[in-house]
C-alpha positions as CSV (number, residue, x, y, z in Angstrom):
1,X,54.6,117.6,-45.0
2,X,55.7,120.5,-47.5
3,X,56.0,123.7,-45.9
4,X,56.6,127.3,-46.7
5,X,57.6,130.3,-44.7
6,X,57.6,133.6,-44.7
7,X,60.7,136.1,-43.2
8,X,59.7,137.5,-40.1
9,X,61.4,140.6,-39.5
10,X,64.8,141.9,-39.9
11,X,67.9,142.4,-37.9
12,X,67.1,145.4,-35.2
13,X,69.0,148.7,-36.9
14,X,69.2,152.1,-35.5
15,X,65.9,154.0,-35.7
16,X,65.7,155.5,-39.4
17,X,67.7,152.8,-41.1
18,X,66.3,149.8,-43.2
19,X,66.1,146.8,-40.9
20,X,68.7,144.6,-42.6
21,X,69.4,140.4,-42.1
22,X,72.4,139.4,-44.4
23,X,70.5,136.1,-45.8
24,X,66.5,135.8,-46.9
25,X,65.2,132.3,-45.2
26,X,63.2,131.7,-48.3
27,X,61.7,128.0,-47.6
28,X,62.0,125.3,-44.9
29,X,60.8,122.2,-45.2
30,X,61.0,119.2,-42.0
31,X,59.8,116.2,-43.6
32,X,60.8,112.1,-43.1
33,X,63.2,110.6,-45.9
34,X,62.0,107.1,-46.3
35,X,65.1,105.9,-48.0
36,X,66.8,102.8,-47.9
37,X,64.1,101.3,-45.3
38,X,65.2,104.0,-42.8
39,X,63.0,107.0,-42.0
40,X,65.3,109.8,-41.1
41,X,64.2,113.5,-40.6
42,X,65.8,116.0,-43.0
43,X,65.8,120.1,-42.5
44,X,66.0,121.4,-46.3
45,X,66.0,125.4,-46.3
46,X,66.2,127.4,-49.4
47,X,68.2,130.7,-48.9
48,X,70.1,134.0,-50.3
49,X,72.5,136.3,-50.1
50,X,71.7,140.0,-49.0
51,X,75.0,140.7,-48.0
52,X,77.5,142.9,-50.2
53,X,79.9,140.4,-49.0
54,X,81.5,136.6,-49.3
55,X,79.7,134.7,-46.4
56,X,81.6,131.7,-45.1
57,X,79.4,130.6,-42.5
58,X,76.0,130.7,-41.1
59,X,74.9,129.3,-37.7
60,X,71.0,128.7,-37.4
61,X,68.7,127.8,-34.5
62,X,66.0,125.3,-35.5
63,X,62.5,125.2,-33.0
64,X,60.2,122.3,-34.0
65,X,56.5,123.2,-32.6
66,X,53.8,120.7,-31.4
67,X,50.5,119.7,-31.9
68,X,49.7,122.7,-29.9
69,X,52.1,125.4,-31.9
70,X,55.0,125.4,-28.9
71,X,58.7,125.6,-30.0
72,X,60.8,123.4,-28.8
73,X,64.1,124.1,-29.4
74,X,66.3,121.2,-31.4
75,X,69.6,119.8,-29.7
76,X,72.7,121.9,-31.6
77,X,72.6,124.4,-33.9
78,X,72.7,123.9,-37.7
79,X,76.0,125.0,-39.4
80,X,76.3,125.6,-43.1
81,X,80.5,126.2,-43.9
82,X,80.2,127.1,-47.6
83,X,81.3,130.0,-49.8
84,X,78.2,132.2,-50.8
85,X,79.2,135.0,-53.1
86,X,76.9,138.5,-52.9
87,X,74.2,138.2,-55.2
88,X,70.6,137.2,-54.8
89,X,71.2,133.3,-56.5
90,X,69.0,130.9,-54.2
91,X,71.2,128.1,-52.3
92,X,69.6,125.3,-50.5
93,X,70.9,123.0,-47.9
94,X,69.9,119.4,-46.3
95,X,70.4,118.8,-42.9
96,X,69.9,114.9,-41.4
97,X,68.5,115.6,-37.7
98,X,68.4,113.4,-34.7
99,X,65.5,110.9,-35.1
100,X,64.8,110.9,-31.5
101,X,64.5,115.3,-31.3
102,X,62.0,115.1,-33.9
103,X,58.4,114.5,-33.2
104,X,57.3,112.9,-36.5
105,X,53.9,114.7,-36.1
106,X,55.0,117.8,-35.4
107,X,52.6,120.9,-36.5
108,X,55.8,123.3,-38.2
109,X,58.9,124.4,-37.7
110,X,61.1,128.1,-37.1
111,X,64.7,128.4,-38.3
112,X,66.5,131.6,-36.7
113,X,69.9,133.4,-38.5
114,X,72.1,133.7,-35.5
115,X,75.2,134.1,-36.9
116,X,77.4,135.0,-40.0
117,X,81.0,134.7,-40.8
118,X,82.1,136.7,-43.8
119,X,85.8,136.5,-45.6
120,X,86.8,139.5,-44.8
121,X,86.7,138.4,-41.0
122,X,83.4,140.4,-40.2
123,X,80.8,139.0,-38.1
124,X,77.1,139.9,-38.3
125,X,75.4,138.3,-34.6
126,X,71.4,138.5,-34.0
127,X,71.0,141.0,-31.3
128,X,68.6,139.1,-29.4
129,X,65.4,139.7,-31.4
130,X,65.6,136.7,-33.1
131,X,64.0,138.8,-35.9
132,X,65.7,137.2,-38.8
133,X,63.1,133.9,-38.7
134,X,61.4,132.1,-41.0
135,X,58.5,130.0,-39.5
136,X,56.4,127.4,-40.8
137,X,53.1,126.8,-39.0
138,X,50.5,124.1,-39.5
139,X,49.3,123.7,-36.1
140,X,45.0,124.3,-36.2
141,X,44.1,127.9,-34.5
């Protein structure tokens, strides 16, 4: 299942400035890896850099929605501990999920920016709008 999102939002600002999220969720995509007689599922999400910045860390929330289009929120939070510089080149990462939290026939899939670490010791948190989401939807409506 190949699937492609679209950003949701931004980052709640003070009325009259630009809503801003320090990383674009450019493309998820929750499919099986059939490798090595093993089907595992795999979160791969394309990403940038918004952020003037060196980000160290980001910290994600990953819902996986049924047949029916309900979230269901996966079992830990997805960690990515790499240098990104500023700039707008696209990074992607690979996660390997638990086999049992993912319903192979799910209809789609949200990731949510919850936090960022940056190397100057700043710390960009969602304020509870969950706005910085990218969400992938093929459940029939």
């Amino acid at each position: 299942m190949l699937g492609s999102g679209t950003l949701v939002g931004a980052a709640s600002q003070p009325s009259g400035s630009p809503p801003q999220c320090p990383v674009n969720l450019n493309h998820l995509d929750l499919r099986y890896n059939h490798a090595g007689g093993h089907s595992v599922p795999q979160l791969k999400l394309a990403f940038t850099s918004r952020s003037e910045k060196i980000i160290t860390e980001m910290t994600l929330a990953l819902s996986i929605l049924d047949s029916q289009g309900n979230p269901h929120p996966y079992i830990e939070d997805l960690s990515y501990r790499q240098e990104i510089p500023p700039g707008t080149q696209q990074r992607s990462h690979t996660w390997t999920l638990n086999q049992a939290s993912v319903d192979m026939h799910h209809a789609g899939e949200s990731v949510t920016l919850l936090e960022v670490h940056f190397a100057d010791g700043a710390v960009w948190k969602d304020d509870g709008s969950l706005a910085c989401t990218l969400v992938v939807d093929f459940h029939p409506k």
